[in-house]
C-alpha positions as a Markdown table, in Angstrom:
| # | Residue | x | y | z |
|---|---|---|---|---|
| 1 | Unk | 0.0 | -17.9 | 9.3 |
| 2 | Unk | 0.5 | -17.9 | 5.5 |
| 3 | Unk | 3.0 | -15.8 | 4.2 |
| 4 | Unk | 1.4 | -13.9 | 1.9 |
| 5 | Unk | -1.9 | -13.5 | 3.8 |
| 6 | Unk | 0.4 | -12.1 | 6.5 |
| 7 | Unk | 2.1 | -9.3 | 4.0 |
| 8 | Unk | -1.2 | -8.5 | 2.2 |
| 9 | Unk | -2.3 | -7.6 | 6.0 |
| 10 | Unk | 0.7 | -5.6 | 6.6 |
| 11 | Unk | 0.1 | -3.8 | 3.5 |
| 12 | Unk | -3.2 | -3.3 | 4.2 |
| 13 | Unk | -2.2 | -1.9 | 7.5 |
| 14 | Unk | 0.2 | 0.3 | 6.2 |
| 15 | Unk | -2.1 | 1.8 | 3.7 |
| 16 | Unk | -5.2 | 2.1 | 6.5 |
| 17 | Unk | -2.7 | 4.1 | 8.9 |
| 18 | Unk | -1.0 | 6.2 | 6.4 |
| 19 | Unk | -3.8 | 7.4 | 4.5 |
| 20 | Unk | -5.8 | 8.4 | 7.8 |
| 21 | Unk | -2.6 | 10.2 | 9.1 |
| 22 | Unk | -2.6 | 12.3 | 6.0 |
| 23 | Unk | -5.9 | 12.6 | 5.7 |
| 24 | Unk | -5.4 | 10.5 | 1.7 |
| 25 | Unk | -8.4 | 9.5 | -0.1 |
| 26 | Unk | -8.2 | 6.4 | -2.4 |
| 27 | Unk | -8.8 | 8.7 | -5.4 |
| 28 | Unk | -5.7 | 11.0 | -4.4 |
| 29 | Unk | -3.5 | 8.1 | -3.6 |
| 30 | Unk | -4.9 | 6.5 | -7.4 |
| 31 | Unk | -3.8 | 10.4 | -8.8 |
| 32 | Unk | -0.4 | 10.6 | -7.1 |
| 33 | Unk | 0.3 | 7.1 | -8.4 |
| 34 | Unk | -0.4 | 7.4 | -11.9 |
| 35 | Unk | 0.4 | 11.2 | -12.4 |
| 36 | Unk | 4.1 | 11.3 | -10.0 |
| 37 | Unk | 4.9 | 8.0 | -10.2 |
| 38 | Unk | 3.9 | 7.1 | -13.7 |
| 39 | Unk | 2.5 | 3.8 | -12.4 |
| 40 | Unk | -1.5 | 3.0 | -13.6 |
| 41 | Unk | -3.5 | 2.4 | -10.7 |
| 42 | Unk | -7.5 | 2.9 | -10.3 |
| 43 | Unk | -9.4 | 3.9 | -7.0 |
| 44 | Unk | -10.5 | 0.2 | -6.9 |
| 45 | Unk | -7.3 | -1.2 | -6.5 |
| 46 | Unk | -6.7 | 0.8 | -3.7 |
| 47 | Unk | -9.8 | -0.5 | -2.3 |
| 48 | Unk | -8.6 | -3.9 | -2.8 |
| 49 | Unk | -5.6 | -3.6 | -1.3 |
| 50 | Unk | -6.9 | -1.5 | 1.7 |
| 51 | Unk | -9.4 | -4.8 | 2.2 |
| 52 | Unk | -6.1 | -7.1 | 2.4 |
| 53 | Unk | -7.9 | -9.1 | -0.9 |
| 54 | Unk | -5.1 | -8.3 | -3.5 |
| 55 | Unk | -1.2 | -8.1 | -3.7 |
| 56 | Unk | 0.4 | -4.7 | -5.1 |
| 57 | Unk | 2.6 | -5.3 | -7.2 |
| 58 | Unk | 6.1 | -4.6 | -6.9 |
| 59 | Unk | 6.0 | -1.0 | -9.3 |
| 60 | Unk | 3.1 | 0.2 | -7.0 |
| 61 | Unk | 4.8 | -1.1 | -3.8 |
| 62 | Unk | 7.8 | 1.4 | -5.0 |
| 63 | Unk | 5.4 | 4.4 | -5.8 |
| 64 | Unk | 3.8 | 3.9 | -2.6 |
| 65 | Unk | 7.0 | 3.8 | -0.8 |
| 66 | Unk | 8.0 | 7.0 | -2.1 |
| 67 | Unk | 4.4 | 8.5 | -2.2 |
| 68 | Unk | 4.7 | 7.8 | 1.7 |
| 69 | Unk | 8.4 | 8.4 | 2.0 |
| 70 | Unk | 8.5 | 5.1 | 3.7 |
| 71 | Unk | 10.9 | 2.0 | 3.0 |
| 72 | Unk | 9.5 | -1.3 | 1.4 |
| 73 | Unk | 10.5 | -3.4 | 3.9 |
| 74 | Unk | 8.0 | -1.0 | 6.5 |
| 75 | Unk | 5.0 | -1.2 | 3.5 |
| 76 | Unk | 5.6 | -5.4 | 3.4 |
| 77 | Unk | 5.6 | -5.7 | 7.1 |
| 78 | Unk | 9.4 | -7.1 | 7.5 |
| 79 | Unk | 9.4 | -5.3 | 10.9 |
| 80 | Unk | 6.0 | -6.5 | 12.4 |
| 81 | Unk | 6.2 | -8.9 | 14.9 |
| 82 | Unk | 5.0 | -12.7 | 13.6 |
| 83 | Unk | 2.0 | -14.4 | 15.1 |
């Protein structure tokens, strides 16, 4: 599997499972970004990266790890087995 394919999917993952658990809409994630992270991000995006079609980049990989009080390494899918 392609390498990046397989990390968009882990973020993707990530995002699916973490927003559920906290019950997170794209538009609060987008908020929480941009207002307590200071990074721009629309609701889109989100979308985008929920879908596995697009990359974060490595400033909203940060905010999102400490948005979700997770490490990047967990967000990127380094500890997720490899088909």
């Amino acid at each position: 599997m392609n390498y990046k394919y397989r990390v968009r999917l882990a973020v993707s993952r990530f995002l699916k499972r973490e927003m559920l658990e906290r019950e997170m809409t794209a538009k609060w994630l987008a908020y929480k970004m941009t207002k307590i992270c200071g990074v721009t991000v629309s609701q889109s995006a989100i979308y985008t990266w929920q879908r596995g079609e697009v990359m974060p980049g490595p400033d909203k990989i940060l905010a999102m790890a400490e948005i979700f009080e997770a490490s990047t390494d967990e967000i990127l899918g380094a500890y997720e087995d490899v088909e």
